[in-house]
Backbone atoms as SQL, in Angstrom:
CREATE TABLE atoms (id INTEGER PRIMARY KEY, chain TEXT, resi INTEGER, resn TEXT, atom TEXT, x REAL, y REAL, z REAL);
INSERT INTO atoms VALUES
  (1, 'A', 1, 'UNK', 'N', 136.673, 5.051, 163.584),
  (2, 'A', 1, 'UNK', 'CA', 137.352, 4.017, 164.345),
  (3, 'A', 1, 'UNK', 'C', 137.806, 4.512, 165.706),
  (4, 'A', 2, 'UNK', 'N', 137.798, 6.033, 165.952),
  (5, 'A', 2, 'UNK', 'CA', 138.159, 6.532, 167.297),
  (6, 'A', 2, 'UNK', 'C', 139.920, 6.670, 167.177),
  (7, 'A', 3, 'UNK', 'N', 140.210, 6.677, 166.183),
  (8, 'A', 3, 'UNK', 'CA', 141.537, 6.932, 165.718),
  (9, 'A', 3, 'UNK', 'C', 142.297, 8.273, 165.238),
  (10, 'A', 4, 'UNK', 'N', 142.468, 9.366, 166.338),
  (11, 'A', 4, 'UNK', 'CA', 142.952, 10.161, 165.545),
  (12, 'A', 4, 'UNK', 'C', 144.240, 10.517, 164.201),
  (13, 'A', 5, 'UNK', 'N', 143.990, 11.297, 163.237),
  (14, 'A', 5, 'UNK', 'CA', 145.035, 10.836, 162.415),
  (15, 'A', 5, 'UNK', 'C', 146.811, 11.668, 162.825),
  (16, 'A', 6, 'UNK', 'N', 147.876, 11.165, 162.866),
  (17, 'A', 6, 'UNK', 'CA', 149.130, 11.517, 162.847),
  (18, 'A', 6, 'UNK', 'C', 148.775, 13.230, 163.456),
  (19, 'A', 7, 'UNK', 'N', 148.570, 13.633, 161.758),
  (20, 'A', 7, 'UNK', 'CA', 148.728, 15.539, 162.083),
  (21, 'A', 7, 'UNK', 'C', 147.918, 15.922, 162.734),
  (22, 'A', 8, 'UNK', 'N', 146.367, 15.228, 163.289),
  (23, 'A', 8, 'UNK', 'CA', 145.496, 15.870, 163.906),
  (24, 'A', 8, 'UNK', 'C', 146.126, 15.345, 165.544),
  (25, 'A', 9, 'UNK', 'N', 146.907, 14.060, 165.882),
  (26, 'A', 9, 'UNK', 'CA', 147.715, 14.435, 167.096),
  (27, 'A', 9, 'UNK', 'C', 148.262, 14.899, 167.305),
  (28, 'A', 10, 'UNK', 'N', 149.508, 15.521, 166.680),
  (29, 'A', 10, 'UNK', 'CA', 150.225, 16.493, 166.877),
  (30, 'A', 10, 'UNK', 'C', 149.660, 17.499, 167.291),
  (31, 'A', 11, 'UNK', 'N', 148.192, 17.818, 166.780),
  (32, 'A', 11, 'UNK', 'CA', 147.744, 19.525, 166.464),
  (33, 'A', 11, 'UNK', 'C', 147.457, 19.358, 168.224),
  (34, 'A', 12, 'UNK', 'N', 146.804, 18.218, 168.629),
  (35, 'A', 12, 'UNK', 'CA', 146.424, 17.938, 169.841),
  (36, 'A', 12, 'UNK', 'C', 147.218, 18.094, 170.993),
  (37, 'A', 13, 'UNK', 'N', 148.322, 17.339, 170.423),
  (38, 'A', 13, 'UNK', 'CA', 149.519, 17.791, 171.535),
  (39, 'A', 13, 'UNK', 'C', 149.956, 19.073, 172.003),
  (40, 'A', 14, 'UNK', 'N', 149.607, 19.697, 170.887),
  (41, 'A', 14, 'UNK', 'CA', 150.218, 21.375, 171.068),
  (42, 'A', 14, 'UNK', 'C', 149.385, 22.023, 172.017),
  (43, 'A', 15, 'UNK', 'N', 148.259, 21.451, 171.685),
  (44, 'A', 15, 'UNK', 'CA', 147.091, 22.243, 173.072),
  (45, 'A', 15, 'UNK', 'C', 147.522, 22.784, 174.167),
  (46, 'A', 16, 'UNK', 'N', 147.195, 23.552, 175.051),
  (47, 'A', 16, 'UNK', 'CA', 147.079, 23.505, 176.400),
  (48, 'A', 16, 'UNK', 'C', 146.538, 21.957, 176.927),
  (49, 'A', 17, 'UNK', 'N', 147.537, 21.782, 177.965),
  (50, 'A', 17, 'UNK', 'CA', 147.364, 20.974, 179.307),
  (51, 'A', 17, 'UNK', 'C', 145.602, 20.348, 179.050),
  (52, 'A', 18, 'UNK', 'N', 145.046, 21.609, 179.470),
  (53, 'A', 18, 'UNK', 'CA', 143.353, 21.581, 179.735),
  (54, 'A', 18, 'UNK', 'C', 143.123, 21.258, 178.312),
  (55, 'A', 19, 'UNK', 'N', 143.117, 21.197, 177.359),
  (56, 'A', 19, 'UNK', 'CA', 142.605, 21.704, 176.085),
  (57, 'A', 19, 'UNK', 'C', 142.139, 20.489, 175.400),
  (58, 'A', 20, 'UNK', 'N', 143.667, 19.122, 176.006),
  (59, 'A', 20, 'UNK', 'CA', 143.915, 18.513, 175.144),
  (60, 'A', 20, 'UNK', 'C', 142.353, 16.858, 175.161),
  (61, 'A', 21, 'UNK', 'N', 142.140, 16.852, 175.970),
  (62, 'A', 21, 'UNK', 'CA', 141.221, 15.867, 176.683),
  (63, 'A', 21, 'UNK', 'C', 139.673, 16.024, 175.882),
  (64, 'A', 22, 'UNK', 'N', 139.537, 16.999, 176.056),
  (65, 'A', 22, 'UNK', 'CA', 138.181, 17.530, 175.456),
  (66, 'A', 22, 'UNK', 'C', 138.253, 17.764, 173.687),
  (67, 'A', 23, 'UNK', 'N', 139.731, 18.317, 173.256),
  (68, 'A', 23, 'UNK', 'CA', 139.532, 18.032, 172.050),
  (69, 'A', 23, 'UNK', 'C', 139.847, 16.739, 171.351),
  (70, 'A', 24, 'UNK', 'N', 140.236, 15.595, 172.275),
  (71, 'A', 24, 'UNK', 'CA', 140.325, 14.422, 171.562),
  (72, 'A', 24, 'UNK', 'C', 139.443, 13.972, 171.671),
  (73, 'A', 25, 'UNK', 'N', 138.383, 13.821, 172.666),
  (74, 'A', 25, 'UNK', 'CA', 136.873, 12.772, 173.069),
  (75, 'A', 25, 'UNK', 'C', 135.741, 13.601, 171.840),
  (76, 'A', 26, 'UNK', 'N', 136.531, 15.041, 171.111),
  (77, 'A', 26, 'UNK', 'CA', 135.585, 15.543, 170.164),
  (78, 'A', 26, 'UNK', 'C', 136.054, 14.986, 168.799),
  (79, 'A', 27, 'UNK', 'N', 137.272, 15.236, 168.486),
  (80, 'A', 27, 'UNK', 'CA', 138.017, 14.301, 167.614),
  (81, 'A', 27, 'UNK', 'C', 137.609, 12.423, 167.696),
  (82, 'A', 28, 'UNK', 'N', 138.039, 11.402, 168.487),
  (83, 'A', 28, 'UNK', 'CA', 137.436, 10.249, 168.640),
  (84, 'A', 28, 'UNK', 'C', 136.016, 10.242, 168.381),
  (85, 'A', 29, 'UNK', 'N', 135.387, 10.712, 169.012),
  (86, 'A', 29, 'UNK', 'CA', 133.630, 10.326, 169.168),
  (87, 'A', 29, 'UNK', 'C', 133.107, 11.074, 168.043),
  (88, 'A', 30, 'UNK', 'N', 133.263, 11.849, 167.353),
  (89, 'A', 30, 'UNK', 'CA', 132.131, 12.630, 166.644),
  (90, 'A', 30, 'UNK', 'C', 132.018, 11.729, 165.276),
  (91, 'A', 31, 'UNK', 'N', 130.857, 12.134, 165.134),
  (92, 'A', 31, 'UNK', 'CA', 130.202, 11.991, 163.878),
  (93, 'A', 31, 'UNK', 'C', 129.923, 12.475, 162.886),
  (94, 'A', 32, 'UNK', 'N', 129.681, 14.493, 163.477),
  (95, 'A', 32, 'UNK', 'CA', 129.806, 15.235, 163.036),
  (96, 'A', 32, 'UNK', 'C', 130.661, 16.503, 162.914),
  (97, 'A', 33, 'UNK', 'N', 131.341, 17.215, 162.042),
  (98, 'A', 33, 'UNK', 'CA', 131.862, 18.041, 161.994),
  (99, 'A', 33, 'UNK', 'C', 131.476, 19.599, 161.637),
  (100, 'A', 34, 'UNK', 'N', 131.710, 20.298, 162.400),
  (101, 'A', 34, 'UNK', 'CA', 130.889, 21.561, 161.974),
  (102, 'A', 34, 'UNK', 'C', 132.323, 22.649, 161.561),
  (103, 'A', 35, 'UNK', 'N', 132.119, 23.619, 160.730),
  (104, 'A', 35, 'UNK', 'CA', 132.906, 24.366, 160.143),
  (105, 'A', 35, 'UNK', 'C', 133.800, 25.455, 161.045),
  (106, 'A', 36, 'UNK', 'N', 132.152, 25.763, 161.829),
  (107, 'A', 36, 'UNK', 'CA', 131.990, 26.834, 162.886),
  (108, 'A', 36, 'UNK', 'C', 132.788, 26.334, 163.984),
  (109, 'A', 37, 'UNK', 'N', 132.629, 24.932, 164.312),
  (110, 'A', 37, 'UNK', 'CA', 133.671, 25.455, 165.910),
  (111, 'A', 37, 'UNK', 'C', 135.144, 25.567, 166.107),
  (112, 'A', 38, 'UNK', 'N', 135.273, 26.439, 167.186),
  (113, 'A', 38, 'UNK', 'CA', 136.111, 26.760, 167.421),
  (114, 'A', 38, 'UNK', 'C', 137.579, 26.163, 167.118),
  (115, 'A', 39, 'UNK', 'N', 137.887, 24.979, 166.993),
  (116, 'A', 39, 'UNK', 'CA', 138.324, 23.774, 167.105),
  (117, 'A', 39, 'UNK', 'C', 138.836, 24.369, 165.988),
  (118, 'A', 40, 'UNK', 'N', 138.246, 23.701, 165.143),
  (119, 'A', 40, 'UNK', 'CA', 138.592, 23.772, 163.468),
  (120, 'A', 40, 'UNK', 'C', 139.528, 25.445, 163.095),
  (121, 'A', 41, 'UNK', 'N', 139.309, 26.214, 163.758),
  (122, 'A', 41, 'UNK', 'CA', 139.955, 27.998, 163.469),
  (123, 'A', 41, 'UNK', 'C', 141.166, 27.214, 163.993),
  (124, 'A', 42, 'UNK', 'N', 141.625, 27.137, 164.677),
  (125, 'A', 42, 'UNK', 'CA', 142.654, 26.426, 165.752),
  (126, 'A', 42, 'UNK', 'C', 143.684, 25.834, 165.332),
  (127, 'A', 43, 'UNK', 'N', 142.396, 24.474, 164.783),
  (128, 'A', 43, 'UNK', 'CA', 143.589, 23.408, 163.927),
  (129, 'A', 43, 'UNK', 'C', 144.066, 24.378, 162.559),
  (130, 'A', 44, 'UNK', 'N', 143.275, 24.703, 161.903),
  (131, 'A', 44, 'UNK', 'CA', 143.936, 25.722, 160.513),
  (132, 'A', 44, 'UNK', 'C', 144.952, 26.203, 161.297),
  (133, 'A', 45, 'UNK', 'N', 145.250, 26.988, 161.947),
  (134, 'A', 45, 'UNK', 'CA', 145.897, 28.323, 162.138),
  (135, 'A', 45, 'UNK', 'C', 147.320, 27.320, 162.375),
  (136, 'A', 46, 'UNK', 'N', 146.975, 26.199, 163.409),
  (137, 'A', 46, 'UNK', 'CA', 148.519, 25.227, 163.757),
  (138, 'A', 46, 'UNK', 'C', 149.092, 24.633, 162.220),
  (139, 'A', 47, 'UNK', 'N', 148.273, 24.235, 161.535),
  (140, 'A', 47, 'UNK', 'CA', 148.433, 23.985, 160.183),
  (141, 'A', 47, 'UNK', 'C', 148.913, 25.037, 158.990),
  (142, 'A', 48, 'UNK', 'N', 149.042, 26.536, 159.552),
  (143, 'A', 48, 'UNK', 'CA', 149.344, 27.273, 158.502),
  (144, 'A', 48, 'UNK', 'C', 147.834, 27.045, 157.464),
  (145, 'A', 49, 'UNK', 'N', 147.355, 26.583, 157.449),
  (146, 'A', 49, 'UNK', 'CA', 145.976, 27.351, 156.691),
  (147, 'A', 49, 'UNK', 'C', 145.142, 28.448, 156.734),
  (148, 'A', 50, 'UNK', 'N', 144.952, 28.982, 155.487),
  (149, 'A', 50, 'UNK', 'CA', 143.896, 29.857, 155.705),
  (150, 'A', 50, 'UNK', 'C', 143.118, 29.914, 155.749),
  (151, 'A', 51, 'UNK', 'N', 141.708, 30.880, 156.064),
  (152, 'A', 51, 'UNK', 'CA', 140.146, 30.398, 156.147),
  (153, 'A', 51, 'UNK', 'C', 139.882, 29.964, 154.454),
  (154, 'A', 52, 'UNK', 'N', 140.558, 30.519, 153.612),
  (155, 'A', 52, 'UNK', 'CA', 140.003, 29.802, 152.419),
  (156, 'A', 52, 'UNK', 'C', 140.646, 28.754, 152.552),
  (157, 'A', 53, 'UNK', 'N', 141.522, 27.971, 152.667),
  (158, 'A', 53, 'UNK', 'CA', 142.537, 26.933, 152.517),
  (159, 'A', 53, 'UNK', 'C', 141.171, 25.902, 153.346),
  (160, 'A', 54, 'UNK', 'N', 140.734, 26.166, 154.453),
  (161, 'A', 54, 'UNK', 'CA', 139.980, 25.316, 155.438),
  (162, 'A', 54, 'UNK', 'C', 138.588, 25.611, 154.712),
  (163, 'A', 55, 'UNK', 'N', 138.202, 26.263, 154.275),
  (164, 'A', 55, 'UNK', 'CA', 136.971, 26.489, 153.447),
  (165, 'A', 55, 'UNK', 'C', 137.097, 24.903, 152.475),
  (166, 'A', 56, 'UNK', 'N', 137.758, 25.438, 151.688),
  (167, 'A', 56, 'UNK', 'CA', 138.175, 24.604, 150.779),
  (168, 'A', 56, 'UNK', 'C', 138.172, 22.617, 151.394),
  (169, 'A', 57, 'UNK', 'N', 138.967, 22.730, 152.328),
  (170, 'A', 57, 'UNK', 'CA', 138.806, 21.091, 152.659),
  (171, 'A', 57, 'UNK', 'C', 137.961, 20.917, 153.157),
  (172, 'A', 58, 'UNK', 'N', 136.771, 21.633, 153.435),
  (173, 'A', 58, 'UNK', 'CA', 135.044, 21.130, 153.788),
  (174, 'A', 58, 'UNK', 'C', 134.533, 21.206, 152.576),
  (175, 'A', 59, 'UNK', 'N', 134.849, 21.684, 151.438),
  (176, 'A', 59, 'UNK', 'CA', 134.300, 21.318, 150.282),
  (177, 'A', 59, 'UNK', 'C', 134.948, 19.791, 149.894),
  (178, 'A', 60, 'UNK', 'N', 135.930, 19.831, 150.045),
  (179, 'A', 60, 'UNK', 'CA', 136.271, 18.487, 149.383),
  (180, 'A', 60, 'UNK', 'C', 135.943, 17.229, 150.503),
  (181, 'A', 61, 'UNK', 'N', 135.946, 17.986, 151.762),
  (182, 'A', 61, 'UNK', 'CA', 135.082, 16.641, 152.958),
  (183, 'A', 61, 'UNK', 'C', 134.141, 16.140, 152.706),
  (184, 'A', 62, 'UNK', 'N', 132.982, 17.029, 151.945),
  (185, 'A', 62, 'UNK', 'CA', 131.615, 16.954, 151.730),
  (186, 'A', 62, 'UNK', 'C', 131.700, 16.440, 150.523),
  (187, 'A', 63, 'UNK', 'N', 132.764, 16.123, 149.826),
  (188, 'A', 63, 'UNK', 'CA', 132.422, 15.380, 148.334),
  (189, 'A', 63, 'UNK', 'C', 132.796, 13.754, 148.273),
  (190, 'A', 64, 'UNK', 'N', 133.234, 13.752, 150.083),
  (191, 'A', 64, 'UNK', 'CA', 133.658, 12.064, 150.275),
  (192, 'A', 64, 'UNK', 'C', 132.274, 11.070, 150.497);
């Protein structure tokens, strides 16, 4: 819907200045999500997750 959710704005807000523009038009527009980018290390780490913790919710992404 081009709707980011609550905690993924917040995570957005926290960005850098520069940061924040480019990771929302990737957030809004995508279709796809990849494990690997950078993005995703980022959001875990603002989230207190770990790489297994974020492992883990691409397993359960991929079972939606």
């Amino acid at each position: 819907t081009g709707t980011i959710p609550a905690a993924m704005e917040m995570f957005v807000e926290s960005l850098p200045q520069e940061q924040q523009f480019p990771a929302r038009m990737l957030l809004q527009g995508a279709i796809e999500f990849r494990r690997a980018h950078p993005l995703v290390k980022t959001f875990g780490a603002g989230m207190g997750l770990s790489e297994a913790d974020i492992d883990q919710l691409w397993r359960d992404g991929s079972a939606l």
